[in-house]
LOBA-494579 format. One record per residue (C-alpha): x, y negated, z; residue number from 1. Coordinates in pm, 1 decimal. Layout:
<rs>
        X        Y        Z   n
        X        Y        Z NUM
...
</rs>
This chain:
<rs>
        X        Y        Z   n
  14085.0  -2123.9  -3664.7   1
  14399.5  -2012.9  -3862.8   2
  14509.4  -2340.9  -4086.6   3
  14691.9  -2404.0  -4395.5   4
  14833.6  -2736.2  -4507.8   5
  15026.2  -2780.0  -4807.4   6
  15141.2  -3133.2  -4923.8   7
  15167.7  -3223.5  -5294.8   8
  15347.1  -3534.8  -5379.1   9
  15346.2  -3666.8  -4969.9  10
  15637.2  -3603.4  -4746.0  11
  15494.9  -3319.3  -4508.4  12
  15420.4  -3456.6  -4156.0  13
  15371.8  -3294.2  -3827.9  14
  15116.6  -3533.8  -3702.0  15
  14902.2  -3457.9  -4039.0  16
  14954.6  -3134.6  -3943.6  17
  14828.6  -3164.7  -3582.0  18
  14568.6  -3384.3  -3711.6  19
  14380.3  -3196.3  -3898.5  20
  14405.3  -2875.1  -3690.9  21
  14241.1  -3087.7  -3426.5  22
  13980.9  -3185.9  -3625.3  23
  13911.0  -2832.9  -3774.7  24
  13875.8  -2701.9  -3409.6  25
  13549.3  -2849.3  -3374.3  26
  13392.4  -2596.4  -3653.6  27
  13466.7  -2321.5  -3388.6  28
  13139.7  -2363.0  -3283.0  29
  12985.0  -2361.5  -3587.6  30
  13098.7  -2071.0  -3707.7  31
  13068.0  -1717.7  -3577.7  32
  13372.4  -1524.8  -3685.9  33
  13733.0  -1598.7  -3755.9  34
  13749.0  -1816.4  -4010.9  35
  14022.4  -1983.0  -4213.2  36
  14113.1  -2362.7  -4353.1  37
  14344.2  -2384.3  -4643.8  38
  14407.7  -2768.6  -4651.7  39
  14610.1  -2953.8  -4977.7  40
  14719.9  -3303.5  -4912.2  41
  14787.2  -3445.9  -5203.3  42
  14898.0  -3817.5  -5349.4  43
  14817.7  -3948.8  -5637.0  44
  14894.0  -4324.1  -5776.5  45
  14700.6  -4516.7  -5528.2  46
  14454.6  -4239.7  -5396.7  47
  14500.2  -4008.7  -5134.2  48
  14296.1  -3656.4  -5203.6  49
  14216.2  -3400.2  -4924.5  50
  14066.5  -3109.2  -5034.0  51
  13973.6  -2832.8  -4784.1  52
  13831.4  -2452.8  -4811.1  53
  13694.4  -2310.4  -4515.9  54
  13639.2  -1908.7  -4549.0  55
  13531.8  -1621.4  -4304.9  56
  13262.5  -1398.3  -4217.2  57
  12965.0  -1465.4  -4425.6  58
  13018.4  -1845.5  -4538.9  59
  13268.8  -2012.8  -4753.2  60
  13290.4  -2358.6  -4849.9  61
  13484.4  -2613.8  -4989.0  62
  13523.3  -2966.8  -4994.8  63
  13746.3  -3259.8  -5150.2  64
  13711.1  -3655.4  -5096.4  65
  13960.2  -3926.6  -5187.0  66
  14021.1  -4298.7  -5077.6  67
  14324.1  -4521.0  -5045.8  68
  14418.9  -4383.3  -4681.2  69
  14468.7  -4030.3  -4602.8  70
  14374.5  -4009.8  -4266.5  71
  13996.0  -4152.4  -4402.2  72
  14016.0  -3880.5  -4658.9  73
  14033.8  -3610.3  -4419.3  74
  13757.7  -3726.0  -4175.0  75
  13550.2  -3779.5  -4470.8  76
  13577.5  -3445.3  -4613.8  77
  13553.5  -3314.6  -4280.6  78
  13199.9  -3436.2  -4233.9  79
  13084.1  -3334.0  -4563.0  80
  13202.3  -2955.6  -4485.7  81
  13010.0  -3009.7  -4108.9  82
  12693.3  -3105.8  -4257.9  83
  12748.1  -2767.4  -4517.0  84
  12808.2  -2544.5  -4258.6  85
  12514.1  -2728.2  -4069.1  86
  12285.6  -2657.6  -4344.4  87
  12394.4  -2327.1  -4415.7  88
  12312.9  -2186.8  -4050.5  89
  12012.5  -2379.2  -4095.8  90
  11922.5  -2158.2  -4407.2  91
  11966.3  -1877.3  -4235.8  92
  11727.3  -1925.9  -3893.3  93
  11481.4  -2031.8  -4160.8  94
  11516.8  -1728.2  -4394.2  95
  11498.0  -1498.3  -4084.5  96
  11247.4  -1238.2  -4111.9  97
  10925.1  -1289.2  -3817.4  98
  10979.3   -950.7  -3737.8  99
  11345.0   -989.9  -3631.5 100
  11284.1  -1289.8  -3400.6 101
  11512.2  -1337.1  -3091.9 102
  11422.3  -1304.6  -2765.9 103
  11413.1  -1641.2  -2681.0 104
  11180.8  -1702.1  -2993.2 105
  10941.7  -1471.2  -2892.9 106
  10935.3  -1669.6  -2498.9 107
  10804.9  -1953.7  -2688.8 108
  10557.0  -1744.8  -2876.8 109
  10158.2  -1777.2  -2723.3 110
   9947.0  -1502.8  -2678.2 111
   9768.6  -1529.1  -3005.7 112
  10096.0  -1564.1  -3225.4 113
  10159.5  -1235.4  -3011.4 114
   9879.4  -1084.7  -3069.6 115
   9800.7  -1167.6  -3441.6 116
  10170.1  -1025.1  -3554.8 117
  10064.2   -697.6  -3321.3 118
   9760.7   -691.5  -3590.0 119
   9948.5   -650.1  -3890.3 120
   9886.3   -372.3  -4056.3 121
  10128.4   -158.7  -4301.6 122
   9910.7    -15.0  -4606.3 123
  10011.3    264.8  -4847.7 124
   9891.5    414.1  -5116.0 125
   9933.1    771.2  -5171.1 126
   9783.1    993.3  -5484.2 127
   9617.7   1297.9  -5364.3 128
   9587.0   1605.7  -5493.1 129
   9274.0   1869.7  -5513.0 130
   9381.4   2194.5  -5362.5 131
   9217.9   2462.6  -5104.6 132
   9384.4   2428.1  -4712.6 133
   9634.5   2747.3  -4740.5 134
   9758.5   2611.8  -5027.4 135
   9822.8   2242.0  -4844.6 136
   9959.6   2438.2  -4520.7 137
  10225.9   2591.7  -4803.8 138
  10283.0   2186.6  -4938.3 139
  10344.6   2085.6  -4532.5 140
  10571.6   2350.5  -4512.5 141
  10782.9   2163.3  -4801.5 142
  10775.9   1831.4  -4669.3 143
  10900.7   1636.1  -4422.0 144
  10604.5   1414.9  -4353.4 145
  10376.9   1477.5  -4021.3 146
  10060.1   1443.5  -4234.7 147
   9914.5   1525.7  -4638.4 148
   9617.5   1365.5  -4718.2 149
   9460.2   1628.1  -5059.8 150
   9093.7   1699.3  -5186.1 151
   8986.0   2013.8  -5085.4 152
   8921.8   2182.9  -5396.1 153
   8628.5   2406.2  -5220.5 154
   8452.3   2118.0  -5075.8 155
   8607.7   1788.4  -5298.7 156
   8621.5   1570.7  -5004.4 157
   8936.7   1429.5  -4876.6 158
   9103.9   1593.7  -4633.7 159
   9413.3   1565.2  -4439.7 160
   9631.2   1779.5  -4228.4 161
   9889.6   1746.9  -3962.5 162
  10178.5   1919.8  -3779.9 163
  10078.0   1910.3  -3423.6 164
  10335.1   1879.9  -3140.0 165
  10296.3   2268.3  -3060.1 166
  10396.4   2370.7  -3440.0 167
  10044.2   2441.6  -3523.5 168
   9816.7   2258.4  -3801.4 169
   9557.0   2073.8  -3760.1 170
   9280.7   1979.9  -4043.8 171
   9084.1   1597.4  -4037.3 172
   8756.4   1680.1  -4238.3 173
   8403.6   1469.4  -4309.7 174
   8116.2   1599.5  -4149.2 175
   7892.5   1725.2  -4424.1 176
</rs>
Protein backbone atom coordinates (compact mmCIF):
# COMPACT_ATOMS: atom_id res chain seq x y z
CA UNK A 1 0.00 0.00 0.00
CA UNK A 2 1.48 3.38 -1.19
CA UNK A 3 1.43 5.83 2.12
CA UNK A 4 1.33 9.41 2.79
CA UNK A 5 2.16 11.09 6.08
CA UNK A 6 2.18 14.65 6.55
CA UNK A 7 2.77 16.22 10.06
CA UNK A 8 1.05 19.47 11.12
CA UNK A 9 2.33 21.13 14.16
CA UNK A 10 4.63 17.67 15.29
CA UNK A 11 8.23 17.38 14.39
CA UNK A 12 8.12 14.64 11.52
CA UNK A 13 9.50 11.26 12.77
CA UNK A 14 10.75 8.26 11.02
CA UNK A 15 9.47 5.79 13.49
CA UNK A 16 5.80 7.46 13.02
CA UNK A 17 6.51 6.98 9.72
CA UNK A 18 7.44 3.25 9.92
CA UNK A 19 4.72 2.91 12.32
CA UNK A 20 1.99 3.47 10.64
CA UNK A 21 3.09 1.89 7.32
CA UNK A 22 3.30 -1.24 9.41
CA UNK A 23 0.12 -0.99 10.63
CA UNK A 24 -1.53 -0.08 7.22
CA UNK A 25 0.05 -3.33 5.76
CA UNK A 26 -2.39 -5.41 7.40
CA UNK A 27 -5.40 -3.90 5.10
CA UNK A 28 -3.54 -5.69 2.19
CA UNK A 29 -5.68 -8.36 2.74
CA UNK A 30 -8.62 -6.64 2.96
CA UNK A 31 -8.53 -4.99 0.05
CA UNK A 32 -8.35 -6.22 -3.52
CA UNK A 33 -6.52 -3.64 -5.56
CA UNK A 34 -3.83 -1.10 -5.00
CA UNK A 35 -4.91 1.11 -2.71
CA UNK A 36 -3.60 4.28 -1.11
CA UNK A 37 -3.32 5.91 2.69
CA UNK A 38 -2.94 9.61 2.91
CA UNK A 39 -2.17 9.98 6.71
CA UNK A 40 -2.10 13.80 8.60
CA UNK A 41 -0.57 13.82 11.99
CA UNK A 42 -1.48 16.62 13.51
CA UNK A 43 -1.07 18.41 17.22
CA UNK A 44 -3.20 20.38 18.71
CA UNK A 45 -3.04 21.93 22.48
CA UNK A 46 -3.18 18.78 24.39
CA UNK A 47 -4.73 16.36 21.71
CA UNK A 48 -3.10 14.43 19.25
CA UNK A 49 -5.44 13.93 15.89
CA UNK A 50 -4.79 11.18 13.25
CA UNK A 51 -6.85 11.31 10.48
CA UNK A 52 -6.47 8.73 7.66
CA UNK A 53 -8.09 8.22 3.96
CA UNK A 54 -7.74 5.01 2.48
CA UNK A 55 -8.68 5.02 -1.48
CA UNK A 56 -8.47 2.41 -4.40
CA UNK A 57 -10.41 0.24 -6.51
CA UNK A 58 -13.98 0.36 -5.58
CA UNK A 59 -13.87 1.57 -1.76
CA UNK A 60 -12.81 4.72 -0.13
CA UNK A 61 -12.90 5.61 3.35
CA UNK A 62 -11.84 7.81 5.85
CA UNK A 63 -11.29 8.04 9.35
CA UNK A 64 -10.05 10.53 12.22
CA UNK A 65 -9.76 9.85 16.16
CA UNK A 66 -7.97 11.94 18.77
CA UNK A 67 -6.59 11.32 22.39
CA UNK A 68 -3.72 12.68 24.42
CA UNK A 69 -1.05 10.15 22.82
CA UNK A 70 -0.47 9.79 19.24
CA UNK A 71 0.55 6.46 18.93
CA UNK A 72 -3.25 5.53 20.63
CA UNK A 73 -4.67 7.82 18.03
CA UNK A 74 -3.43 5.93 15.21
CA UNK A 75 -4.33 2.37 16.40
CA UNK A 76 -7.63 3.72 17.19
CA UNK A 77 -8.42 5.10 13.91
CA UNK A 78 -6.91 2.18 12.47
CA UNK A 79 -9.54 -0.14 13.86
CA UNK A 80 -12.36 2.00 13.06
CA UNK A 81 -11.23 2.03 9.18
CA UNK A 82 -10.76 -2.19 9.65
CA UNK A 83 -14.15 -2.67 10.86
CA UNK A 84 -15.34 -0.16 7.58
CA UNK A 85 -13.60 -1.99 5.20
CA UNK A 86 -14.91 -5.19 7.11
CA UNK A 87 -18.36 -4.11 6.66
CA UNK A 88 -18.08 -2.90 3.34
CA UNK A 89 -16.89 -6.39 1.81
CA UNK A 90 -19.51 -7.66 3.92
CA UNK A 91 -22.11 -5.52 1.92
CA UNK A 92 -21.02 -6.69 -0.99
CA UNK A 93 -21.13 -10.87 -0.53
CA UNK A 94 -24.56 -9.97 0.79
CA UNK A 95 -25.75 -7.79 -2.15
CA UNK A 96 -24.40 -10.47 -4.58
CA UNK A 97 -26.84 -11.58 -7.02
CA UNK A 98 -27.91 -15.81 -6.46
CA UNK A 99 -27.27 -16.15 -9.91
CA UNK A 100 -23.60 -15.06 -9.77
CA UNK A 101 -22.64 -17.36 -6.86
CA UNK A 102 -19.03 -18.71 -6.66
CA UNK A 103 -18.04 -21.94 -7.09
CA UNK A 104 -17.41 -22.73 -3.76
CA UNK A 105 -21.00 -21.38 -2.88
CA UNK A 106 -22.63 -23.50 -5.09
CA UNK A 107 -20.41 -26.86 -3.30
CA UNK A 108 -22.32 -25.99 -0.30
CA UNK A 109 -25.57 -25.75 -2.15
CA UNK A 110 -28.05 -29.20 -1.68
CA UNK A 111 -29.78 -30.70 -4.32
CA UNK A 112 -33.03 -28.93 -3.80
CA UNK A 113 -31.45 -25.31 -3.53
CA UNK A 114 -30.00 -26.73 -6.95
CA UNK A 115 -32.77 -27.75 -8.26
CA UNK A 116 -35.38 -25.06 -7.22
CA UNK A 117 -33.00 -22.09 -8.79
CA UNK A 118 -32.87 -24.60 -12.11
CA UNK A 119 -36.87 -23.99 -11.87
CA UNK A 120 -36.95 -20.44 -12.25
CA UNK A 121 -38.57 -19.36 -14.91
CA UNK A 122 -38.03 -15.97 -17.06
CA UNK A 123 -41.61 -14.58 -18.22
CA UNK A 124 -42.27 -11.99 -20.96
CA UNK A 125 -44.84 -10.37 -22.25
CA UNK A 126 -45.05 -9.65 -25.81
CA UNK A 127 -48.16 -7.82 -27.79
CA UNK A 128 -49.12 -9.70 -30.80
CA UNK A 129 -50.30 -8.75 -33.79
CA UNK A 130 -53.22 -10.26 -36.23
CA UNK A 131 -51.75 -10.91 -39.60
CA UNK A 132 -51.92 -13.94 -42.31
CA UNK A 133 -48.38 -16.33 -42.24
CA UNK A 134 -46.67 -14.71 -45.55
CA UNK A 135 -47.08 -11.64 -44.14
CA UNK A 136 -45.28 -12.86 -40.57
CA UNK A 137 -42.53 -14.82 -42.76
CA UNK A 138 -41.94 -10.98 -44.31
CA UNK A 139 -41.89 -9.58 -40.24
CA UNK A 140 -39.11 -12.66 -39.45
CA UNK A 141 -37.29 -11.57 -42.23
CA UNK A 142 -36.95 -8.01 -40.35
CA UNK A 143 -36.05 -9.19 -37.10
CA UNK A 144 -33.52 -10.61 -35.34
CA UNK A 145 -35.47 -12.81 -33.00
CA UNK A 146 -35.63 -16.83 -33.65
CA UNK A 147 -39.41 -16.76 -33.03
CA UNK A 148 -42.87 -14.16 -33.58
CA UNK A 149 -45.68 -15.11 -31.77
CA UNK A 150 -49.04 -13.08 -34.14
CA UNK A 151 -52.84 -14.00 -34.59
CA UNK A 152 -53.43 -15.40 -37.71
CA UNK A 153 -55.77 -13.13 -39.21
CA UNK A 154 -57.44 -16.18 -41.36
CA UNK A 155 -57.92 -18.37 -38.45
CA UNK A 156 -57.59 -15.69 -35.15
CA UNK A 157 -55.72 -18.10 -33.12
CA UNK A 158 -52.28 -17.48 -31.95
CA UNK A 159 -49.69 -18.59 -33.80
CA UNK A 160 -46.03 -18.54 -33.78
CA UNK A 161 -43.21 -19.12 -36.14
CA UNK A 162 -39.59 -19.95 -36.09
CA UNK A 163 -36.30 -19.90 -38.06
CA UNK A 164 -35.21 -23.43 -38.08
CA UNK A 165 -31.50 -24.42 -38.05
CA UNK A 166 -31.68 -25.27 -41.94
CA UNK A 167 -32.97 -21.53 -42.84
CA UNK A 168 -36.42 -22.73 -43.31
CA UNK A 169 -39.70 -21.65 -41.22
CA UNK A 170 -41.52 -23.42 -39.25
CA UNK A 171 -45.30 -22.55 -38.03
CA UNK A 172 -46.63 -23.71 -34.11
CA UNK A 173 -50.52 -23.79 -34.65
CA UNK A 174 -53.71 -25.13 -32.31
CA UNK A 175 -55.35 -28.03 -33.53
CA UNK A 176 -58.80 -26.92 -34.52
Amino acid sequence: MHTSVTFKNIDPSDHLKSYISEKLNRFDRFLDSAAEASVVLSVEKHRHIAEVRISGGKISINGEEETNDMYSAIDMVLDKLEKQIKKNKQKIRDHRSPGKASVKDMGSETAEEREERARQIKIKNIEYKPMDIEEAMMQMDLIRDNFLVFANSKTDRVNVIYRRKDGNYGLIQPND
